[in-house]
C-alpha positions in Angstrom: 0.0 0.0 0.0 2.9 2.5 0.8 4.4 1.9 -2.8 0.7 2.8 -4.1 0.6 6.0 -2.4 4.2 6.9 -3.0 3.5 6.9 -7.1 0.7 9.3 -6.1 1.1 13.3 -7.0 3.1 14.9 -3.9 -0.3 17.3 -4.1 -2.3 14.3 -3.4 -0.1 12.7 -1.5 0.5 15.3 1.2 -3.3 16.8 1.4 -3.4 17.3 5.2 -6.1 15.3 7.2 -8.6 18.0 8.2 -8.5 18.3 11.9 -12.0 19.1 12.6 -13.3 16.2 10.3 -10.7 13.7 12.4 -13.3 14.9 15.9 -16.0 14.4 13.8 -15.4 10.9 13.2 -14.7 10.4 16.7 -18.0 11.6 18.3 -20.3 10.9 15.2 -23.4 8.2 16.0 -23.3 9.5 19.6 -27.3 9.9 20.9 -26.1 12.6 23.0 -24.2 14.5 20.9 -24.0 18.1 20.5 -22.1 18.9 17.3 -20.7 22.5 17.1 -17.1 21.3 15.4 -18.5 22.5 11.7 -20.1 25.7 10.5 -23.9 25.0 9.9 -26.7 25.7 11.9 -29.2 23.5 13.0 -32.3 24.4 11.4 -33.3 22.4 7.8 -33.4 24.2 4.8 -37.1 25.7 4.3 -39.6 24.1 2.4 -40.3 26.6 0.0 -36.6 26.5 -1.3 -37.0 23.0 -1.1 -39.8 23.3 -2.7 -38.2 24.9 -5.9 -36.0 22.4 -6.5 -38.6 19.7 -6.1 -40.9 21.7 -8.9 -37.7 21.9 -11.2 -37.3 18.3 -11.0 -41.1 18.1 -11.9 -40.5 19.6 -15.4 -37.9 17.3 -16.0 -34.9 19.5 -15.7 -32.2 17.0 -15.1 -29.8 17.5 -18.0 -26.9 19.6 -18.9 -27.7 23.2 -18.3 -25.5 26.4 -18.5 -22.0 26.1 -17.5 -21.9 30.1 -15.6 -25.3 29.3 -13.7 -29.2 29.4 -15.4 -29.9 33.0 -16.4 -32.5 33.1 -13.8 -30.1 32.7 -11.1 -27.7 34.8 -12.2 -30.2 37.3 -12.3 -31.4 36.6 -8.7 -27.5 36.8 -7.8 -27.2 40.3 -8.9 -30.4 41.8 -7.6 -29.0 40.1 -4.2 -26.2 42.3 -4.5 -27.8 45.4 -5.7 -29.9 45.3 -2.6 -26.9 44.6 -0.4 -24.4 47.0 -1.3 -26.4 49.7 -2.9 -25.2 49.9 -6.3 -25.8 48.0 -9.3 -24.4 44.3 -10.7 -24.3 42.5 -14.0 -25.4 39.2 -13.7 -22.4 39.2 -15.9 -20.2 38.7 -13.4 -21.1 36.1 -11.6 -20.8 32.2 -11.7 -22.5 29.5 -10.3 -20.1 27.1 -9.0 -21.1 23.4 -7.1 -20.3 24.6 -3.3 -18.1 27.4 -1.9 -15.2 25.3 -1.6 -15.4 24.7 -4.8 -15.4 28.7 -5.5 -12.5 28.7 -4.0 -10.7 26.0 -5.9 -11.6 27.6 -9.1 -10.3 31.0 -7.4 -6.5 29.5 -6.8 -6.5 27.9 -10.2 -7.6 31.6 -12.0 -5.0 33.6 -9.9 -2.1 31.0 -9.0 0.0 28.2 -10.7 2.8 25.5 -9.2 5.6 27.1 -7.8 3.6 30.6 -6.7 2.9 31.4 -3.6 -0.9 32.9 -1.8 -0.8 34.5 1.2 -3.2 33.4 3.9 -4.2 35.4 7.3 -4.2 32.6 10.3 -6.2 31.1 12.3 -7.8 30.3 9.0 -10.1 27.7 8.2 -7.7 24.8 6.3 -9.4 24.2 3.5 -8.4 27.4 2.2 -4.5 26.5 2.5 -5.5 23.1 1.2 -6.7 24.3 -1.7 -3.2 26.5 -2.4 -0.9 23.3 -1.9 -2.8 20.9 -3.5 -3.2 23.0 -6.4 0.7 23.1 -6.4 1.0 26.6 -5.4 2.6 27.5 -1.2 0.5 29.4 1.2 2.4 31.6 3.1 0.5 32.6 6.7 0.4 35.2 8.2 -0.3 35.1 11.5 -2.7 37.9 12.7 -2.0 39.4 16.3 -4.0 38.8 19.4 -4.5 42.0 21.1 -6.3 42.8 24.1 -9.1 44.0 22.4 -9.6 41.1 19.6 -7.6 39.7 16.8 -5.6 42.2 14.1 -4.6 42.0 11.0 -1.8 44.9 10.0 -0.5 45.6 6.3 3.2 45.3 7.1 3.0 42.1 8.1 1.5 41.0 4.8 3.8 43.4 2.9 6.7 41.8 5.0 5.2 38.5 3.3 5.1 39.2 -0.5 8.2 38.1 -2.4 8.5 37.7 -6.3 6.6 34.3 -6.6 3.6 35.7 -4.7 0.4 36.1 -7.0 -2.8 36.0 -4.2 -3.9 37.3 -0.8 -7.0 35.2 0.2 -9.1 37.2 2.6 -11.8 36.1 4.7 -13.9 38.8 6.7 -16.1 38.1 8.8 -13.4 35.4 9.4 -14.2 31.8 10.6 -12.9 31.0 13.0 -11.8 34.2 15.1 -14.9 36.0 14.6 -12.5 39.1 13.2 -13.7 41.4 10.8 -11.4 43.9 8.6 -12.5 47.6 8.7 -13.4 49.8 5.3 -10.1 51.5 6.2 -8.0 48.1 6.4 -9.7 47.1 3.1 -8.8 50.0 1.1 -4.8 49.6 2.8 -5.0 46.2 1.4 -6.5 46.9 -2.0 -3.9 49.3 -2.3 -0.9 46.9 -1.5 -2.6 44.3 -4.0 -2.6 47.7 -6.9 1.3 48.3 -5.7 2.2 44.7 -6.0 -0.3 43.7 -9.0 -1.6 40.8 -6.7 -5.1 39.8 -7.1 -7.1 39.0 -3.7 -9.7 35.9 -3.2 -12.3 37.8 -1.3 -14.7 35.8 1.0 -16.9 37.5 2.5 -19.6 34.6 2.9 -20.4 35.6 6.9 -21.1 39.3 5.3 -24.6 39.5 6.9 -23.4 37.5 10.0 -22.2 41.0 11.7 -22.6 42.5 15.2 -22.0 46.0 14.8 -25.0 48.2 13.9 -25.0 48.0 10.2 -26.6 45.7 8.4 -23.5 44.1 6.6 -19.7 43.8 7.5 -17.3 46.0 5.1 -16.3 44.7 1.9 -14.2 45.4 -0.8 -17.2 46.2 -2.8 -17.2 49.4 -1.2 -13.8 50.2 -1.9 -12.7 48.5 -5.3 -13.4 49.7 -8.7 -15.1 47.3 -11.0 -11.9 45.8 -12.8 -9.6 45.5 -9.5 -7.9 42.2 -9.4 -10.8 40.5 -7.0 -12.5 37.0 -7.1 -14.9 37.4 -4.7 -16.1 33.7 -3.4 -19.6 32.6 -1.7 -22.3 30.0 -0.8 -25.4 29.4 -0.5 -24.7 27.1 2.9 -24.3 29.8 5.4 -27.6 32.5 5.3 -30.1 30.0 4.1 -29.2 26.5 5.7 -28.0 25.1 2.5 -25.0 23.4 3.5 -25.7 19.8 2.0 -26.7 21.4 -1.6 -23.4 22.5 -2.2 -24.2 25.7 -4.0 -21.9 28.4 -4.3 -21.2 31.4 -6.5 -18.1 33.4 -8.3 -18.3 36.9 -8.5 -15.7 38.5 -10.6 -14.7 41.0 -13.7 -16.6 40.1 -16.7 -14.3 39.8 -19.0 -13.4 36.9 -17.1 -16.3 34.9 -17.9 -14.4 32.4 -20.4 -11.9 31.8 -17.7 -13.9 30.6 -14.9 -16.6 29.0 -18.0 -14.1 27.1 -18.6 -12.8 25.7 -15.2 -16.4 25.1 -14.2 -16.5 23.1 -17.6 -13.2 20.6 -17.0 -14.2 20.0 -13.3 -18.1 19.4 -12.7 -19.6 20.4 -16.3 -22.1 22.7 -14.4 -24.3 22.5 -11.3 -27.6 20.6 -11.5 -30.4 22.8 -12.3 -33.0 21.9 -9.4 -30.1 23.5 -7.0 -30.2 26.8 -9.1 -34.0 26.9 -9.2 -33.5 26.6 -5.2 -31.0 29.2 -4.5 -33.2 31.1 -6.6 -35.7 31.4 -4.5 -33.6 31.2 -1.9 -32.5 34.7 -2.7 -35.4 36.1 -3.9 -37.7 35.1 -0.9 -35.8 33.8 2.3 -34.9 37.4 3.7 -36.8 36.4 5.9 -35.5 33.6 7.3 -31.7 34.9 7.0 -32.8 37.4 9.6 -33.8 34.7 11.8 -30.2 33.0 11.6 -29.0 36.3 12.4 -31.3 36.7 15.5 -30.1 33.3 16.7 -26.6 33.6 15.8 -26.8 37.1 18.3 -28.3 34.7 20.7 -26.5 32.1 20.4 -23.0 34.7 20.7 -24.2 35.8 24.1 -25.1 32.4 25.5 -21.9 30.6 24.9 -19.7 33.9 26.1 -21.5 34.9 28.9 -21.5 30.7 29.7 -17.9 30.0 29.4 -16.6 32.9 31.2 -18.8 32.0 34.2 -16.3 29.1 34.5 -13.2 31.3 35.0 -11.0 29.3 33.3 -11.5 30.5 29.4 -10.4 33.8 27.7 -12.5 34.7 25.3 -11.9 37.4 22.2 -15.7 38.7 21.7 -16.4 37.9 17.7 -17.2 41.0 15.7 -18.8 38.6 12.9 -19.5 34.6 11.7 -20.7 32.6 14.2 -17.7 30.6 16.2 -16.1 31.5 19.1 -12.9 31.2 19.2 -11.5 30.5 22.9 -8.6 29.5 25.1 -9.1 27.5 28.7 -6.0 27.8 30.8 -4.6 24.5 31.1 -4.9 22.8 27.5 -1.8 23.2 25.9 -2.7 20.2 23.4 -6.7 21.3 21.5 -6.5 18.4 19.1 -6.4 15.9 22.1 -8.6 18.0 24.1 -11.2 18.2 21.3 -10.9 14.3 21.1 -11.2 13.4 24.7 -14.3 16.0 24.9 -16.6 14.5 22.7 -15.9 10.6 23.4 -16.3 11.7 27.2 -19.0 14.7 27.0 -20.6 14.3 23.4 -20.0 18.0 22.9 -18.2 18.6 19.7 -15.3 21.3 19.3 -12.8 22.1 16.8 -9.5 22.1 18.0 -7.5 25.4 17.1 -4.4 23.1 15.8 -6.7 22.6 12.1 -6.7 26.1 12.0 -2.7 27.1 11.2 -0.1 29.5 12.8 -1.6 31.9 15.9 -4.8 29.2 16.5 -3.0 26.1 18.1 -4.4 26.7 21.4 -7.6 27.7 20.7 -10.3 25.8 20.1 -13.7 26.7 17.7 -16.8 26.4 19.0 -20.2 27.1 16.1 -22.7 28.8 18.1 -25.5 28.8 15.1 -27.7 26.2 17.2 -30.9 26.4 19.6 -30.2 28.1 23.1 -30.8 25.2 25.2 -28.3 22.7 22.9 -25.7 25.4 23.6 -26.7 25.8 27.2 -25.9 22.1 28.1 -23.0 21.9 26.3 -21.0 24.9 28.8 -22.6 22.6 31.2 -21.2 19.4 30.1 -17.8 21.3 29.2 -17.6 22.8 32.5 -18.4 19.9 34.2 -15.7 17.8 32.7 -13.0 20.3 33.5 -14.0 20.5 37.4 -13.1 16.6 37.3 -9.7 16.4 35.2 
């Protein structure tokens, strides 16, 4: 078996084993369990999406369709955007891809190649870096700094980073998993590194509407970026409207680079089925709704698990300006992978342990507070109970 895998790509070969998937598999098939390792709420997706997609698949429309996305959803996409950031969108630019993940996949291959290098604020979630190395390009992290009033990200350390083989800065804000969410100000010092530098940036902004603050969305570099800036803007469908097991996602980008990502969506998955579009279509056109009642229980959810674990004197805890994790420390745990592993085969309460999440996370570990009060409610009291008695 080792000679099998040795004559495998070194990309293949060394894809890292996903840290939070590894406590997954440990706790999974528990009755008791109370899953908060992975980013997805609890509640199904609603019926009337649902029920789009089940209409679509009553006309028949199970064949090829349009490699960018149905017209119709790439219509829906823009008028999302209009109405979130004030301005006006061609459906030209965007592209219907077969998850977020797989957004961002297409993303690396458009902006780097083997041998070049993306730069990557940590704690990040890995499949981001994943995605770099086994496309045969290096991330390069850069750790953020933990201050004593949240996480930071400055310019001159990612300046410090760029050398001649860089090509990407991959940004996520709101940022799973520290909650951190770059300011307008930090977004245009970025944009203006990437003009200096001629590096594009993979924007994902997919926690936009998951903000604390008074607007309604997080800053974006929509507000700052002129329409031909070197930005792939990545998203899904999974987050606002409890679409995680569709695995929709979207493209946004300049429009004359519509053959490009055409193309890419062509040579990997030949399109995304069409009962999915037809249900992020209505999705977007009619569960406003229902994203505001994520949001409500996200809030909720925040102040339940913070005001919980700090009851138990034992955890610091870096308030989230955005997402919905909580990213925390408990004095004492020095290893989070183990931690996160003896936790759930002894508690049922699944975490994330901070070593999945890169350089600066190691001893942290990710909690997803998207769930019902009272789930989150016994699971500080199962937590805390466990650490009184080791």
């Amino acid at each position: 078996m080792s000679n099998l895998i040795d004559r495998l790509s070194p990309e293949a070969r060394n894809a890292p084993e996903s840290g939070i998937v590894e406590v997954f598999n440990a706790g999974w098939g528990r009755d008791d369990l109370i899953p908060l390792w992975a980013g997805e709420g609890d509640l199904p997706t609603p019926d009337f999406i649902c029920q789009a997609a089940r209409d679509s698949l009553g006309r028949g429309e199970t064949f090829y369709t349009y490699q960018r996305g149905i017209p119709q959803l790439r219509e829906a996409l823009a008028g999302y955007h209009e109405d979130l950031y004030g301005r006006a969108f061609s459906p030209e630019r965007f592209f219907v891809t077969g998850s977020g993940m797989q957004s961002i996949q297409l993303a690396v291959q458009a902006v780097s190649s083997a041998g070049k290098e993306v730069i990557v604020p940590t704690p990040a979630w890995p499949n981001i870096s994943a995605a770099v190395e086994i496309h045969g390009a290096r991330a390069v992290s850069v750790p953020m700094r933990e201050e004593d009033t949240g996480w930071r990200l400055h310019v001159e350390d990612i300046e410090a980073a760029i050398t001649p083989r860089t090509t990407a800065l991959f940004l996520n804000s709101p940022c799973n998993p520290t909650g951190w969410v770059a300011s307008e100000d930090l977004l245009k010092d970025i944009l203006s590194l990437a003009r200096k530098h001629g590096l594009w940036i993979i924007a994902d902004e997919i926690y936009a509407l998951f903000y604390y603050a008074e607007a309604r969305r997080a800053p974006s570099f929509y507000d700052v970026a002129a329409e031909d800036d070197q930005i792939v803007f990545v998203n899904s469908m999974s987050k606002n409207w409890a679409m995680t097991g569709w695995r929709i996602g979207w493209i946004s980008a300049p429009a004359k680079l519509g053959q490009v990502f055409e193309n890419l969506i062509q040579y990997s998955t030949s399109g995304v089925p069409s009962f999915s579009q037809w249900a992020a279509v209505a999705a977007l056109r009619d569960g406003g709704d229902f994203v505001q009642q994520q949001i409500s229980r996200a809030r909720i959810g925040r102040d339940t698990v913070t005001d919980g674990l700090k009851r138990l004197n034992r955890v610091r805890i870096l308030p989230p300006e955005g997402a919905f994790y909580l990213f925390f420390k408990i004095d004492g745990v020095t290893d989070t992978r183990q931690f996160a592993l003896d936790l759930v085969r002894e508690t049922g309460v699944g975490l994330a342990p901070g070593t999945a999440f890169g350089p600066g996370g190691q001893s942290y570990l990710r909690l997803c507070y998207a769930r019902r009060k009272d789930h989150l409610e016994e699971a500080v009291r199962r937590i805390g109970s466990w650490l009184s008695s080791i």
